[in-house]
Steps between C-alpha positions, in 0.01 A plus 500: 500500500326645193234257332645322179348583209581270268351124469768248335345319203385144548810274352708210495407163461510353907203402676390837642583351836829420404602887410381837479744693188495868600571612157361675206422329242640649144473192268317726253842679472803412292799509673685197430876518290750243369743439742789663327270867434423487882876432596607768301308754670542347810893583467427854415293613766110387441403291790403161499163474648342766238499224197458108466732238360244262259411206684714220467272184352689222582605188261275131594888416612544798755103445626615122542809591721273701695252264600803241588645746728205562637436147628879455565483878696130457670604363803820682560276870449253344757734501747661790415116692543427300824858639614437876473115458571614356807742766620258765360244348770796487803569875410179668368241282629208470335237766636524781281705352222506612155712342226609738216715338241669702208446397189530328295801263678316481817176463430493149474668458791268725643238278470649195588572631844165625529371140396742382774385683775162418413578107523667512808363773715142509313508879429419698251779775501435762216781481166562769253740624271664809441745691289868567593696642244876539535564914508181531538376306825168384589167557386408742773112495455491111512639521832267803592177278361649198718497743815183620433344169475678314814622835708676234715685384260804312584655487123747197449656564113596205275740417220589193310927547530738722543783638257704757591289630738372808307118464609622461849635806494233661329204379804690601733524859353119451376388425874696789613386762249141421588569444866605879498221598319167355662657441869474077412728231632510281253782244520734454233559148542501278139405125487686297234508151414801503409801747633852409284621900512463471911285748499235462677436318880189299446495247213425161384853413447870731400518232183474667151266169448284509168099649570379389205240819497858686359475277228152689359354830481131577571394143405609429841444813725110576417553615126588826631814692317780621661415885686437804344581826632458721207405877535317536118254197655479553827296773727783622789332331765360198313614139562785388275432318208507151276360323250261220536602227259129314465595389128740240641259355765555193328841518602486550816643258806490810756206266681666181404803638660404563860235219504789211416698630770245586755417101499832456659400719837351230696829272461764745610473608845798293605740652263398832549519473874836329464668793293331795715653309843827588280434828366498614902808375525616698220621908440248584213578863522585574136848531413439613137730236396348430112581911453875410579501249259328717240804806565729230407356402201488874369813577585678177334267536168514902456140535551450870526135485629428273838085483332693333204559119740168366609600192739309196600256244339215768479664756376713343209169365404380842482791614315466198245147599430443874524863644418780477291754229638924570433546142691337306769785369805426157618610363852580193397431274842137623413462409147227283583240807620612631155316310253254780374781726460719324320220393227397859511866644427497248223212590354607870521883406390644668809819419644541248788819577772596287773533742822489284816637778728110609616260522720265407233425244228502708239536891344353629248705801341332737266656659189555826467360671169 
């Protein structure tokens, strides 16, 4: 394999330990839109990853909810990490190991299992983060510059959730593509905390179960933007892009975060052993089942665009913070994950809808314009 040569810029706000961003870092560039310019030319054809939605700067009342879900969630996340950390161990081992979230929704998480690891097993296992852009696929020289630095490399990727299974899809292409092209056997396989769509077969747990990381933006994955895979910024074979939000460093929980629930790691072993003695009992094999549910919905509410219904806790947040909401569907047996949306949708003056016929709590639907 060639020698990479490009160097990602130092950022993000983790302990160094904690995560290596393979990115480049375009803060000096201005990139980021109102939500309803950017959905506009999302609908007619510009991609999504070559522009920013302004950050989000939450109200004392939205930064309150999330530090109460937080402490309410801790615990329940902790598990949830020591559950996939654990059957990343019984299936990848250890020796070799590299974890490569995608960021920004698994970057977090990302750490948290690396912090796990290191608690139980006392090893360091190497963390970074990539790019993965839907239509686009991975950041190809990240993975090249992982190779090159651990040539044994036995990659383990990472999200937060799934939706509709859309980055899924797009690994498994990624892995292949580059496969092909540098005679690699890199496995495809994505970690998720949390797996409503069905999508993938190792996760913390199939409920769509709040993460209160959705809740933020990069005040709680590093201070690192969403990816950038622009053409007019970017050399060909340079790493993608983001912005490095320093300004709001007084802002940011992304350390507060994973230290609050990394406490709970000593305390859980019993519960995590307890739900992995039933996970082998269990078929995990995806059955796409949150995509079914998602059909459904288009086809009862006209929806002429499947990219237009955005299902789950993480990604109605998203769509309530970064895109133009038409309504947001509610499952109503989960109204109590639902808190931050609902004061979000109020604040926004979007339209609440009682759909309990899902696989997921909630739906965010985007307008068309």
């Amino acid at each position: 394999m060639s020698n990479v040569k490009y160097i990602p810029d130092p950022i993000g706000s983790y302990q160094p330990d904690d995560c290596v961003f393979l990115l480049r870092d375009l803060s000096k560039q201005s990139l980021e839109m109102s939500n309803e310019e950017r959905e506009r030319l999302i609908q007619s054809g510009t991609h999504y990853s070559e522009m920013l939605p302004i950050e989000y700067q939450p109200s004392k009342e939205y930064l309150k909810l999330f530090h109460q879900t937080l402490a309410a969630y801790a615990k329940r996340i902790a598990i949830a990490v020591g559950v996939v950390a654990e059957q990343i161990n019984m299936q990848k081992g250890l020796e070799n190991l590299v974890l490569v979230s995608l960021a920004r929704a698994g970057t977090p998480i990302g750490v948290l299992i690396k912090r796990y690891l290191q608690e139980h097993y006392h090893e360091n296992i190497p963390h970074y983060s990539i790019s993965i852009i839907r239509g686009k696929g991975f950041d190809e020289t990240a993975i090249s510059y992982i190779l090159e630095k651990h040539p044994d490399a036995n990659i383990q990727f990472i999200d937060g959730w799934t939706g509709k299974g859309a980055i899924t899809k797009e690994l498994d292409q990624s892995c292949m593509i580059y496969n092909e092209k540098h005679g690699t056997l890199i496995e495809s396989d994505l970690v998720v905390l949390a797996d409503p769509g069905h999508c993938s077969s190792l996760y913390g747990t199939r409920e769509d179960f709040l993460i209160p990381s959705a809740c933020l933006n990069s005040t709680v994955s590093g201070l690192v933007s969403r990816t950038i895979s622009n053409d007019n910024l970017l050399e060909k074979e340079d790493f993608h892009g983001a912005k490095f939000y320093q300004e709001l460093q007084d802002d940011d929980v992304s350390n507060l975060y994973v230290d609050e629930i990394s406490v709970y790691f000593q305390h859980i072993a019993d519960e995590v052993r307890s739900i992995l003695v039933e996970r082998l009992l269990e078929d995990t094999t995806p059955t796409w089942l949150g995509m079914k549910a998602v059909e459904a919905i288009q086809k009862e509410m006209e929806i002429p665009d499947v990219n237009l219904i955005k299902p789950g806790i993480g990604e109605t947040t998203r769509v309530l913070l970064r895109r133009v909401p038409w309504k947001i569907l509610i499952n109503p047996t989960c109204i109590d994950d639902l808190e931050h949306v609902l004061l979000l949708a109020k604040d926004k003056n979007i339209p609440i809808e009682e759909y309990p016929n899902m696989s997921y709590s909630c739906c965010g639907l985007i307008k068309r314009v």
